[in-house]
C-alpha positions in Angstrom: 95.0 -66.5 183.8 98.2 -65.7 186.3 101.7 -65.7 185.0 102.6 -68.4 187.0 99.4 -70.8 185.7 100.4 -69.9 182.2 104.6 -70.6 182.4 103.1 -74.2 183.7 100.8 -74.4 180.9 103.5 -74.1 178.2 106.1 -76.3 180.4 103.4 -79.1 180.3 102.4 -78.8 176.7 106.3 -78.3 175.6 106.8 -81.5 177.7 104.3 -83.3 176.5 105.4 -82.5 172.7 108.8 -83.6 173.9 107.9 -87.3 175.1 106.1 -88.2 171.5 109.8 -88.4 170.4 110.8 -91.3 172.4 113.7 -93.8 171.1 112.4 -96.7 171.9 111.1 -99.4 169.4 110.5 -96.0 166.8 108.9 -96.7 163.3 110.5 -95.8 160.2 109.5 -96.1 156.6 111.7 -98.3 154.7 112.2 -98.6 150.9 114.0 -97.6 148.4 112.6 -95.6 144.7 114.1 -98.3 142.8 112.6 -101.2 143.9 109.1 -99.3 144.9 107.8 -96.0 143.4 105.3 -95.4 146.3 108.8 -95.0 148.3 108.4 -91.2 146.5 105.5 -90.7 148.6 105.0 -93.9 151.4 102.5 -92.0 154.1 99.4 -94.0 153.4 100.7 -96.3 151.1 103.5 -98.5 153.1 103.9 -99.8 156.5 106.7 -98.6 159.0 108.9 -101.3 160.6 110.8 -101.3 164.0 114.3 -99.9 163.6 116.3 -102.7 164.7 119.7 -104.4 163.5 118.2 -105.6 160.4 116.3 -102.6 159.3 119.3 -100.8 159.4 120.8 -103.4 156.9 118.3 -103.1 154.8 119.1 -99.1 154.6 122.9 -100.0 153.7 121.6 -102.6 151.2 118.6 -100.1 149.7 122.1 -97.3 149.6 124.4 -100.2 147.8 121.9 -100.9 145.3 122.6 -96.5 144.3 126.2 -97.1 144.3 128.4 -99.8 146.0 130.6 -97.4 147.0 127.8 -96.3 149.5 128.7 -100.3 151.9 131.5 -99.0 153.4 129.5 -95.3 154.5 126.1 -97.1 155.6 128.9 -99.9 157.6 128.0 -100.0 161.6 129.2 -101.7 164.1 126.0 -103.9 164.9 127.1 -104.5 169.1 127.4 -100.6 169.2 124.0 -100.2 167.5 122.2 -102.2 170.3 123.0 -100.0 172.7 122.2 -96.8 171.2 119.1 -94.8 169.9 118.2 -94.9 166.4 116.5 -92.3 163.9 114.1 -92.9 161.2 116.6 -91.4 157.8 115.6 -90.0 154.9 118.0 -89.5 151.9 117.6 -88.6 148.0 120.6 -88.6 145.9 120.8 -87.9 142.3 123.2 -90.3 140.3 123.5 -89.8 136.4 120.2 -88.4 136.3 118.3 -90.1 137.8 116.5 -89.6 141.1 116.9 -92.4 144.1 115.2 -92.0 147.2 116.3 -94.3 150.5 114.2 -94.5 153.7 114.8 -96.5 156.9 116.7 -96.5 160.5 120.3 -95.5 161.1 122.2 -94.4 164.6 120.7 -91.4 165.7 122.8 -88.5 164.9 126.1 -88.3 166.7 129.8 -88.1 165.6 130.1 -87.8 163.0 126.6 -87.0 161.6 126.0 -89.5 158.8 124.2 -86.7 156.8 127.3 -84.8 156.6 129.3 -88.4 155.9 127.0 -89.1 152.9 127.4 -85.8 151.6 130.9 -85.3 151.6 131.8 -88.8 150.3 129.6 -88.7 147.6 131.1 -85.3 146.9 134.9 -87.3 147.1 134.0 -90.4 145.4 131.6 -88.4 142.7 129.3 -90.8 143.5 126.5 -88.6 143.1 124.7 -85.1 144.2 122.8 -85.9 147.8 120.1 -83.3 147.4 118.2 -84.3 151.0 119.1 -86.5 153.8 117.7 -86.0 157.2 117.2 -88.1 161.0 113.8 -87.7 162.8 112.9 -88.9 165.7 109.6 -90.1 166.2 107.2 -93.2 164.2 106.8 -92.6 160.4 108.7 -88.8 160.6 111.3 -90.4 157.0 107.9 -90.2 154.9 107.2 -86.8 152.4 106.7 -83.2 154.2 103.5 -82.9 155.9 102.2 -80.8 158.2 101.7 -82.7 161.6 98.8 -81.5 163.4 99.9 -82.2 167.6 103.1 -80.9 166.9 102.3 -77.4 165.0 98.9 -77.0 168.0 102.0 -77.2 170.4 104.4 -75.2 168.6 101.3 -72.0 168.1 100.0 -72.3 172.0 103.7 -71.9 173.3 104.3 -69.0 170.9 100.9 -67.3 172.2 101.7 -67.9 175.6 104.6 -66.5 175.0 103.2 -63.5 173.5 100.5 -63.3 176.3 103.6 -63.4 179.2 105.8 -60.4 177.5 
């Protein structure tokens, strides 16, 4: 195979990776380890529902229920959130001990981050030690690590093509 046939190879299958994270009407787990222990673990076990306005209220709700110091962090401005992109969230926070997991949909990462927001108000309001929290971008991506077959066969071909082209 040419050069040229190969570079187009890995442009397509980069592409084509690229599209499978689309913003529109994304699926996100959401739940919350206090009111459902499969929320530890929700692949298999729960559904995903649209990220929309409400969803995302549920998330501030499922983060008010850890602390309700948490309303005024998880607080959007609904009109703005119409208009842009959300991102399936994942967050784990450990208060007094114990464990609390949140999934659902927030604004997709912007300015500022609401990773870094969480984290550093917990840290000011000792509210608690955020030990994860993380956006994704495509249907179910807030559930537990797994390895994601499409995306890692991508991921090898470009790196081979790669290695094949220098």
């Amino acid at each position: 195979m040419d050069r040229v046939m190969l570079y187009y190879w890995t442009f397509f299958l980069i592409l084509t990776g690229a599209v499978r994270y689309g913003h529109c009407n994304i699926k996100c787990y959401s739940c919350s380890s206090q009111e459902d222990p499969q929320c530890r673990n929700p692949e298999g076990k729960l559904e995903t529902r649209k990220c929309n306005e409400e969803a995302m209220m549920q998330l501030k709700s499922f983060a008010e229920k850890i602390d309700a110091r948490y309303a005024a962090i998880f607080d959007v401005e609904l009109r703005t959130a119409e208009r842009l992109p959300l991102s399936c969230m994942k967050q784990v926070t450990m208060v007094r001990g114990t464990e609390h997991i949140i999934r659902g949909c927030q604004l997709n990462s912007g300015h500022p981050d609401i990773c870094i927001v969480v984290q550093n108000e917990s840290n000011r309001q000792n509210i608690g030690n955020v030990t994860h929290c993380s956006l994704c971008h495509s249907d179910a991506c807030n559930s537990a690590f797994t390895i994601r077959p499409f995306e890692t066969t991508v991921m090898l071909i470009s790196l081979l093509a790669q290695r094949i082209m220098f």
